[in-house]
C-alpha positions, 0 to 999 in steps of 0.5 A, spaced: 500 500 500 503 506 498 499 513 500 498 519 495 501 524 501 508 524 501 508 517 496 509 513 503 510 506 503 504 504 509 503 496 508 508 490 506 504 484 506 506 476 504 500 472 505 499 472 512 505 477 515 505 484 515 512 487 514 510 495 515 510 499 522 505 504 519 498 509 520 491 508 519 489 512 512 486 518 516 492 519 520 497 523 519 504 519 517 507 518 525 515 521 524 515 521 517 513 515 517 515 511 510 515 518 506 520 520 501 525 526 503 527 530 498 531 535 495 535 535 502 534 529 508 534 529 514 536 536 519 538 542 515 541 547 520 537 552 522 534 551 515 538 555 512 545 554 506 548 558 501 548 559 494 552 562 490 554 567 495 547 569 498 544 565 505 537 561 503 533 559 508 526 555 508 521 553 513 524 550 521 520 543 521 523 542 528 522 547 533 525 544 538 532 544 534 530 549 529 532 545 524 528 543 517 527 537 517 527 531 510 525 536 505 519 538 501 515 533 498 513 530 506 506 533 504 506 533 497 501 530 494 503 525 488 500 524 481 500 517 478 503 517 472 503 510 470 501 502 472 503 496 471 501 489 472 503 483 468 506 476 471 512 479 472 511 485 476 505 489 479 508 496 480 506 504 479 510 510 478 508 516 482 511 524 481 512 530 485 514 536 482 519 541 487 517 548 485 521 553 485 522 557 492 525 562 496 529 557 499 530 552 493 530 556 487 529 550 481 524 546 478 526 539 479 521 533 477 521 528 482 519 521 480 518 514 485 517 507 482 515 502 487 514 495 482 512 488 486 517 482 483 517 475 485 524 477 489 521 483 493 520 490 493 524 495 488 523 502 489 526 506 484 526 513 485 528 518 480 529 526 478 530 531 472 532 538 474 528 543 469 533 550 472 537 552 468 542 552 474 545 546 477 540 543 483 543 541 489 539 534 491 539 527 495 534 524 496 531 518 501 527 512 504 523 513 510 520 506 512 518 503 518 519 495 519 516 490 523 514 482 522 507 482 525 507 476 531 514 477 534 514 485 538 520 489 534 524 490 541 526 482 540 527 483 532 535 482 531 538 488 527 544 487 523 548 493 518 554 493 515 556 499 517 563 501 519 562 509 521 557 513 525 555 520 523 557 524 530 552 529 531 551 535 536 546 536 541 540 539 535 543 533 530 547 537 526 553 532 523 560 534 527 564 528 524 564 521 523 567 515 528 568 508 527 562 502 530 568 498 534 567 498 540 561 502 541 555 500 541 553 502 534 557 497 533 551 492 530 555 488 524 553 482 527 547 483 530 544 486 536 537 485 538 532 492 536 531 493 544 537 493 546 539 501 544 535 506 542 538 509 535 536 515 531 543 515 528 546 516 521 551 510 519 556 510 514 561 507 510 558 501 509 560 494 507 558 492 500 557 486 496 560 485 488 554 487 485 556 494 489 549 493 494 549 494 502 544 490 505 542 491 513 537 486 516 532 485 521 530 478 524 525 474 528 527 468 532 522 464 528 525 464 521 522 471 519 526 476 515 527 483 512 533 484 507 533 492 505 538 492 500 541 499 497 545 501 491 551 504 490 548 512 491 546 510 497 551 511 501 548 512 508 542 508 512 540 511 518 536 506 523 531 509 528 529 505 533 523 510 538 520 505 543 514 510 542 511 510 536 504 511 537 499 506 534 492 506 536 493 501 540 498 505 544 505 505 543 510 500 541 517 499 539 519 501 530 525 500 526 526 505 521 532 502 516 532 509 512 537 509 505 539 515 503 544 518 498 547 524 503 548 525 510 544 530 514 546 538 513 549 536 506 546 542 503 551 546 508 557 541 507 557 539 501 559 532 503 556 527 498 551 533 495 549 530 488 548 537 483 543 535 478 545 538 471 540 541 467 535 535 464 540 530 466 536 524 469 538 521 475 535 514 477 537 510 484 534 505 487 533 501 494 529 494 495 525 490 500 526 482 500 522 478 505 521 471 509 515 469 513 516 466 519 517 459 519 513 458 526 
């Protein structure tokens, strides 16, 4: 199921398992809760950046931290641009336009392709920038997993990443330090109950093909494999024992691809500038095993 607002991925299904921490359709999505973060993702400092000499700045998000928070498509409403269904896949494609603002200057159109094949889920997502102007992007998942009959506190969390993004008290990158020894340290798998993270790793270790893969597990043969592509170069893993659900508040897991770490409008690190209509295409996926008990 994927929602118009914000192209929100809100419900992964095999037979009988849910694989999605979601919201109801009238609910506002909890924490950004699947949605697509675009042009910038995660905290942008004070919500402003400078461009060719001239401070741009965009609406705070977060009060609290005084920070723009996953871009400018989190309400946006997503048209259909096409669908598919043939044996071989069941998929739509969804687009978003950024329109030119005071804060982000360039028309960029914004494309995302969730296509259902027999190995998985498979989101694609695209961009052209339609400005004469190089744009500056990246561009992010937002989804929350679970395996529906095991609380996510007893899932096994695996990632490959080697670094963690340092941050300062409102969330802005200082640095980046390596997993060994710490507590972030999950590349041999560390139960979701034991660590709260609202933490962007790095440097993740990849297979041949160029995918990096994180993992969450149940004890009774369940499994999430979300792999992403060479672009995205960062993950971060959310673990709130407070997402709210109409039936109170439970442990969520957020494994969130994203092809730049936070505040990259004001680094630079990892930015991507998109040419004048040059597209730009990247993807992320979802493969999934039922429990088997």
């Amino acid at each position: 199921m994927i929602a118009q607002v914000g192209a929100g991925l809100r419900s992964l299904k095999l037979n009988e398992t849910e694989f999605i921490e979601s919201c109801e359709p009238d609910e506002i999505a909890p924490y950004c809760a699947g949605i697509v973060m675009s042009p910038w993702v995660n905290r942008l400092d004070g919500g402003k950046w400078t461009y060719k000499g001239q401070e741009l700045e965009v609406p705070i998000t977060i009060h609290d931290q005084q920070n723009s928070n996953h871009g400018l498509l989190e309400f946006a409403e997503y048209h259909l641009i096409s669908r598919v269904d043939t044996a071989d896949e069941s998929s739509v494609l969804l687009g978003a336009t950024i329109q030119p603002r005071r804060g982000y200057p360039f028309l960029v159109e914004t494309t995302v392709k969730y296509a259902l094949h027999a190995d998985g889920l498979t989101v694609t997502h695209g961009a052209i920038n339609r400005s004469a102007d190089a744009a500056p992007y990246a561009v992010g998942g937002h989804p929350y997993f679970k395996i529906s009959g095991t609380p996510t506190e007893q899932l096994v969390l695996q990632s490959p990443a080697a670094s963690i993004i340092d941050v300062d008290d409102r969330q802005i990158p200082t640095g980046r330090s390596s997993v060994a020894g710490t507590r972030f340290d999950v590349r041999a798998g560390r139960r979701v109950g034991a660590n709260f993270f609202d933490h962007n790793f790095a440097d993740l270790e990849r297979e041949a093909d160029g995918m990096a893969h994180t993992y969450l597990r149940s004890d009774n043969g369940g499994q999430i494999d979300v792999w992403q592509d060479a672009a995205f170069k960062y993950v971060v893993l959310f673990t709130p024992d407070f997402y709210p659900t109409r039936s109170g508040k439970v442990w969520a897991a957020a494994v969130e691809p994203q092809t730049a770490a936070a505040n990259a409008f004001n680094t630079g690190e990892d930015l991507l500038w998109l040419a004048t209509d040059e597209p730009f295409s990247a993807s992320w996926g979802v493969r999934v095993q039922e429990p088997t008990a």
